[in-house]
C-alpha positions as CSV (number, residue, x, y, z in Angstrom):
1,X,-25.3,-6.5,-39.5
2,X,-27.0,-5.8,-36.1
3,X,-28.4,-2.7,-34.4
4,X,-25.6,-2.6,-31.5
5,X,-26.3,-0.8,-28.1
6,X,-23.0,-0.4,-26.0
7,X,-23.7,0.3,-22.2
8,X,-21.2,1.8,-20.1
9,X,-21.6,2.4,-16.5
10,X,-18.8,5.3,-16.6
11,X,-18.9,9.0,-18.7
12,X,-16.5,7.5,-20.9
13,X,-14.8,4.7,-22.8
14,X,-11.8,4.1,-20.9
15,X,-12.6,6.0,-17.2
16,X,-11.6,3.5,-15.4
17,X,-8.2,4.2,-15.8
18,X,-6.2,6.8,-15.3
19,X,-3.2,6.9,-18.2
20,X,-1.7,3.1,-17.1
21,X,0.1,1.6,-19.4
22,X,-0.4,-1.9,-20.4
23,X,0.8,-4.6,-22.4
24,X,-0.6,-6.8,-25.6
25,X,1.4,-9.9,-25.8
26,X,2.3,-11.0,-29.2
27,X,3.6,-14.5,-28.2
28,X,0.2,-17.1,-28.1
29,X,-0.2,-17.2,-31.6
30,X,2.4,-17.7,-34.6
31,X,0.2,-14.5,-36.4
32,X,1.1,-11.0,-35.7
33,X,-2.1,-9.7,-33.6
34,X,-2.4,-6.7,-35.2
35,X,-2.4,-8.4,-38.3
36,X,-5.4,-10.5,-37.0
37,X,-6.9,-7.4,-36.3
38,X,-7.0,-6.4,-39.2
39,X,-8.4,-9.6,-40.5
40,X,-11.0,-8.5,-38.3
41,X,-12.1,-5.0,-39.4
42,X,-10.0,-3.4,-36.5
43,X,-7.4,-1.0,-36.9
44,X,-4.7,-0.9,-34.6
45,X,-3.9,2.7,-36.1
46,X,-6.7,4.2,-34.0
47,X,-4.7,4.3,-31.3
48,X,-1.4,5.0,-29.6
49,X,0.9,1.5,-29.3
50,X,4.7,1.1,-29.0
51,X,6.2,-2.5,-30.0
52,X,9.4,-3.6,-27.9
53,X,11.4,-6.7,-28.7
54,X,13.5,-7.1,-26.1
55,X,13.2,-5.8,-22.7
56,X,15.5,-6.4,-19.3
57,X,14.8,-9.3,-17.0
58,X,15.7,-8.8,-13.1
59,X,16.2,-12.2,-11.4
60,X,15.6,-12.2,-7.4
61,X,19.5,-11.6,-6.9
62,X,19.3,-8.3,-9.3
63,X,21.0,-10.3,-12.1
64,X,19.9,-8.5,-15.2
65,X,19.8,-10.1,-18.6
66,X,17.6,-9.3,-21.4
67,X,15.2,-11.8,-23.7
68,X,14.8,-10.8,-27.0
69,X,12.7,-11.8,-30.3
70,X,13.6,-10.9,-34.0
71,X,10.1,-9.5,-34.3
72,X,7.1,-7.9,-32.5
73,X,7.6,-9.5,-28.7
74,X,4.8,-7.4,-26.9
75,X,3.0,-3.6,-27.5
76,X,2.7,-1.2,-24.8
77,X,-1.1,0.9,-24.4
78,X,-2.3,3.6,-22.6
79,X,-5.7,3.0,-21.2
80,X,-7.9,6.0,-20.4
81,X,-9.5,8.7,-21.9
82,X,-7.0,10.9,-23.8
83,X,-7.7,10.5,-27.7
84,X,-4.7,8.1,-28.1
85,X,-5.5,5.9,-25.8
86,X,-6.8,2.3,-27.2
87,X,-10.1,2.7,-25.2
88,X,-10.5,5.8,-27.0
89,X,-9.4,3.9,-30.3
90,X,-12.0,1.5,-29.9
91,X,-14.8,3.5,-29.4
92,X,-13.7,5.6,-32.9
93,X,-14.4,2.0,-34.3
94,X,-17.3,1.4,-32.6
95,X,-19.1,4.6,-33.4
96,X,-17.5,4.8,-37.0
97,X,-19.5,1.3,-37.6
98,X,-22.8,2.4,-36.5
99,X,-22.8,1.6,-32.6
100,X,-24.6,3.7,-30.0
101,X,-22.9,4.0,-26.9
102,X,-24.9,4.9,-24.0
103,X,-22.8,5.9,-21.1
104,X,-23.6,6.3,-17.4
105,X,-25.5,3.6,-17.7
106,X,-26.3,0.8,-15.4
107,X,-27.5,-3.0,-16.8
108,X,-28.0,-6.3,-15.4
109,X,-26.0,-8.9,-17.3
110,X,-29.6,-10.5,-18.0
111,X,-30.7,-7.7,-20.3
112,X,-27.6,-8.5,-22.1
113,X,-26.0,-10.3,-25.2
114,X,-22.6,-9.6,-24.5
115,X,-20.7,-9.5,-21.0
116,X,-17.6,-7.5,-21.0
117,X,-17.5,-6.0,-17.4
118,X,-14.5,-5.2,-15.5
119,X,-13.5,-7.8,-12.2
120,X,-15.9,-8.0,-9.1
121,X,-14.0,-9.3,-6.6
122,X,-10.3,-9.2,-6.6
123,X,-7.7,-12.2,-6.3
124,X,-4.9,-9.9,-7.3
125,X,-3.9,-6.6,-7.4
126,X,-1.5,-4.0,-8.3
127,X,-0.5,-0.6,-7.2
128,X,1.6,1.6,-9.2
129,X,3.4,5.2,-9.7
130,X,3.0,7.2,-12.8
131,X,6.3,9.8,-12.9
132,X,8.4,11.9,-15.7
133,X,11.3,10.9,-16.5
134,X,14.2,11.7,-18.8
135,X,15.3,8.0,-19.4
136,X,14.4,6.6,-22.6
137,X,11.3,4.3,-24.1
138,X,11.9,0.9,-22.2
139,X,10.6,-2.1,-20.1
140,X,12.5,-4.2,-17.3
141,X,10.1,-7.1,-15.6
142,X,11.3,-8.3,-12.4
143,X,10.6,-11.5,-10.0
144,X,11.5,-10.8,-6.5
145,X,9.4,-12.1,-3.8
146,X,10.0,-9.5,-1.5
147,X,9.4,-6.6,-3.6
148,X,5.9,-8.7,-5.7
149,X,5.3,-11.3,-3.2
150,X,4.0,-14.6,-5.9
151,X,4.2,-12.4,-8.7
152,X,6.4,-9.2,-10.7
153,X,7.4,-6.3,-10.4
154,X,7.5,-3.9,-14.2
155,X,9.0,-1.0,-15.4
156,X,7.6,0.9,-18.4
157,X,8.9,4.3,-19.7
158,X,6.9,5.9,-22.9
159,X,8.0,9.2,-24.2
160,X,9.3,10.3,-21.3
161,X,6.4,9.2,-18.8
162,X,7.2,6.4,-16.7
163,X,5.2,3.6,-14.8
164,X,6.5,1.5,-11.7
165,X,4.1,-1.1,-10.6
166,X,4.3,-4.3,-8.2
167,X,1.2,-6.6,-8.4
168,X,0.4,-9.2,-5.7
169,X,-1.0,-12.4,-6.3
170,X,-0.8,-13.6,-2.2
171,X,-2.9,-10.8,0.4
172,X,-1.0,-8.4,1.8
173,X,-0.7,-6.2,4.9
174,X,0.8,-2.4,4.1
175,X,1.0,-2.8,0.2
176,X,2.6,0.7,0.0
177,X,5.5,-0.3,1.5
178,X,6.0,-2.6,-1.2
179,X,5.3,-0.4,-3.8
180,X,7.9,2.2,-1.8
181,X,10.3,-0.5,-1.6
182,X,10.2,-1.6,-5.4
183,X,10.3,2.5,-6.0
184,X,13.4,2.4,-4.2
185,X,15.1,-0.6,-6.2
186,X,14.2,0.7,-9.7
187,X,15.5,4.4,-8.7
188,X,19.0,2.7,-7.7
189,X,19.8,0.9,-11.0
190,X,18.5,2.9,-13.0
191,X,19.0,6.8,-14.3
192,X,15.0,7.9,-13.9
193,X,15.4,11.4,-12.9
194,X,11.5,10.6,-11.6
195,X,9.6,13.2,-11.0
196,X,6.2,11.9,-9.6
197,X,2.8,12.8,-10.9
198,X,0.5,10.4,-8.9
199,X,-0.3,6.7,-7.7
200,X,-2.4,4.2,-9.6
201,X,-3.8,0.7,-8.3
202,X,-5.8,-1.8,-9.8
203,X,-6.9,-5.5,-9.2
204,X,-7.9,-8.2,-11.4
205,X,-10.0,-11.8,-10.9
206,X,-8.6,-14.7,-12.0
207,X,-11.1,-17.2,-12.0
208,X,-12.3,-20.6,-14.4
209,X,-15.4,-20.8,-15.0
210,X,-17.6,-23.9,-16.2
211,X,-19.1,-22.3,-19.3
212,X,-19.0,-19.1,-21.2
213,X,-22.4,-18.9,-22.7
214,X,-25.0,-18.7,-19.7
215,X,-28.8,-18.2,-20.8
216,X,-27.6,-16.8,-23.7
217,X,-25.6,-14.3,-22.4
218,X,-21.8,-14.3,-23.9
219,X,-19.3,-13.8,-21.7
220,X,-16.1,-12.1,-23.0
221,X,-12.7,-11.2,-21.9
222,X,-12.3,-11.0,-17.6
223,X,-16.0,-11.2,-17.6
224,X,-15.5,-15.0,-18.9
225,X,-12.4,-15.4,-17.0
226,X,-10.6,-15.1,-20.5
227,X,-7.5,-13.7,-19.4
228,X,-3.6,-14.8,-19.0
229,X,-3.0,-15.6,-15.0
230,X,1.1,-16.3,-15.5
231,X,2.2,-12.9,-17.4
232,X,-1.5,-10.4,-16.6
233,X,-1.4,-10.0,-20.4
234,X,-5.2,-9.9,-20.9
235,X,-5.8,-7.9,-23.7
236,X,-5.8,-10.0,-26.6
237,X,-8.0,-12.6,-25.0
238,X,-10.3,-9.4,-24.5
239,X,-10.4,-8.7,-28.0
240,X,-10.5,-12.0,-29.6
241,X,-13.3,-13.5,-27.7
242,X,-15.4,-10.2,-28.1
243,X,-14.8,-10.8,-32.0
244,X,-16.2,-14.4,-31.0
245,X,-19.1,-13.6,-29.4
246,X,-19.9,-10.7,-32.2
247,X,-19.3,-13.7,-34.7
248,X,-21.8,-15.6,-32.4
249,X,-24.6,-13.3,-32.3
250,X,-24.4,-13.0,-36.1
251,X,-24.7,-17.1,-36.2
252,X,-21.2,-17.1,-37.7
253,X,-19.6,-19.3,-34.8
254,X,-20.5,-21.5,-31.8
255,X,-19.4,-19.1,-29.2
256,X,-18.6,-22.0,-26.5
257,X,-16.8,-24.7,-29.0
258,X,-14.5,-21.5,-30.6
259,X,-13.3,-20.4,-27.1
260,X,-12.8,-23.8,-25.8
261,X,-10.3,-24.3,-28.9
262,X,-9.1,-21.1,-29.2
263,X,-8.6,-19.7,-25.4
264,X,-9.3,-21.9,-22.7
265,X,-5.9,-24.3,-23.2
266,X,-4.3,-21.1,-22.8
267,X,-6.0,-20.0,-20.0
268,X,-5.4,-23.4,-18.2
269,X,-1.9,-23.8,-18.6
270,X,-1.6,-20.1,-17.6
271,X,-3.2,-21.0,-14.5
272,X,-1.2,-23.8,-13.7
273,X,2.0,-21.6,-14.6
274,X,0.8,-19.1,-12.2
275,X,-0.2,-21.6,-9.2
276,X,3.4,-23.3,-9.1
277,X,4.6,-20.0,-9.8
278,X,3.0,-18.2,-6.4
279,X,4.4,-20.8,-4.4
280,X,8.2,-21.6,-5.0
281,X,10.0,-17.9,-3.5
282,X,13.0,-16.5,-4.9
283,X,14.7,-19.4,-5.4
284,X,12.3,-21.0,-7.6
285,X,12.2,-17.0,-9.2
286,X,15.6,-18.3,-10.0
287,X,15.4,-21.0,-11.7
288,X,12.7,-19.7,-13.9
289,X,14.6,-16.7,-14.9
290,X,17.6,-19.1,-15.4
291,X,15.7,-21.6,-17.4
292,X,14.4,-18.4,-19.6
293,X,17.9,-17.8,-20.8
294,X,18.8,-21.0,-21.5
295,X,16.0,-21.4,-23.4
296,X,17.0,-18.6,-25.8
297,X,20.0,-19.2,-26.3
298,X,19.2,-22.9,-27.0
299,X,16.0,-21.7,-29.8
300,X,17.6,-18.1,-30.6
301,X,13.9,-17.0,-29.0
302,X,13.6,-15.4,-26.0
303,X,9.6,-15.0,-26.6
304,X,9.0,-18.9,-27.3
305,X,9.6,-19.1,-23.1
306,X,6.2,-16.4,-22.8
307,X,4.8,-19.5,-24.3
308,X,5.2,-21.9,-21.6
């Protein structure tokens, strides 16, 4: 084992965010990722997570149909700072192994082992409401270009607290409007009973970098540019390629070789996915969604698609 120092420019694990829910995708790997968790000393019981396997699709002509899988599809997180929050779960781990955390504290990436900061500049971004609601746990992703111009719309409801949120990948002039807009649209097919508590935004860089060991500095998660561009599933590339680099600095892995093999093909292809995918309108919208059902009902699947 090491001596680990953990640096955090906030007061505390999880500040950045302000109860969002997010997703862990469960599709890149045959392997449950909690089980691979475990595998790696983690324990997804630390925190709050709710597994879906099937959730409602809205194609750009508010067609609904609904992909489904016979197992774990995707989990749904709360980041923040309440205890069951997963940023609050990973710092129990942390400290329970022996970590010092320093917080409100400032370091330059050159004093450094491991890089794990939040985006810099922003090539997409998302703005969202958080509300109550009556309706039960659920998750509807939608693709309509006017509502998430080159990218999605989501609804997530989680014990009666609800999230609305449109990201755009293409720059935008009065994004409220589209966040009023999609608002609107989920309100009139679905029985919210919303009651709003406040607005959330966020952005994220997509980028490819050349390398992902720099002067010996490890670079993990959207620090590295290890994250999914098609879906904005980033988690699990967080996590994994932080075990990396830990593995790494302990001389159990070559840092570079491991995510090249491991992360960076899936990283690609997402970015392809996504690139074709910010260009082709609802009517390519579509096709995909149309292609997505045909695709389970021809493999019995509807996560293999996620895979694409």
């Amino acid at each position: 084992g090491r001596e680990v120092h953990v640096h955090e420019i906030r007061s505390d694990s999880g500040a950045r965010f302000d109860g969002d829910f997010q997703g862990i995708e469960n599709w890149t790997s045959g392997s449950d990722f909690f089980d691979e968790m475990r595998e790696w000393g983690l324990d997804p019981a630390e925190f709050k997570s709710d597994a879906f396997d099937v959730i409602d699709l809205v194609h750009p002509d508010d067609e609904i149909t609904q992909p489904r899988t016979s197992g774990v599809a995707f989990r749904v997180v709360e980041r923040g700072t309440a205890e069951h929050c997963i940023d609050q779960g990973f710092k129990q781990m942390a400290l329970n192994a022996g970590a010092e955390i320093h917080y409100d504290t400032r370091r330059e990436p050159g004093d450094c082992q491991i890089v794990a900061a939040g985006p810099k500049e922003s090539s997409a971004v998302a703005f969202g409401e958080i509300f109550h609601t009556s309706h039960p746990n659920h998750v509807t992703f939608q693709l309509n270009d006017k509502l998430a111009p080159g990218a999605y719309s989501y609804l997530i409801i989680i014990d009666g607290i609800g999230l609305i949120c449109t990201c755009l990948w293409r720059q935008q002039k009065k994004t409220s409007r589209y966040l009023n807009e999609t608002i609107a649209w989920y309100e009139q097919h679905y029985d919210l009973n919303r009651k709003p508590i406040k607005r959330v935004g966020g952005k994220g860089d997509f980028s490819l970098p050349d390398k992902y060991v720099h002067e010996g500095r490890y670079y993990v998660g959207e620090a590295g540019g290890l994250q999914d561009f098609m879906w904005g599933f980033g988690m699990r590339y967080a996590v994994t390629s932080g075990v990396l680099a830990a593995r790494a600095v302990l001389g159990e892995c070559d840092y570079e070789s491991e995510v090249r093999k491991r992360l960076v093909p899936l990283v690609r292809a997402s970015a392809i996915n996504r690139f074709m995918m910010n260009r082709v309108g609802n009517r390519g919208f579509k096709m995909v969604a149309n292609h997505w059902m045909r695709d389970q009902r021809r493999k019995g699947d509807g996560l293999a698609f996620m895979r694409w």
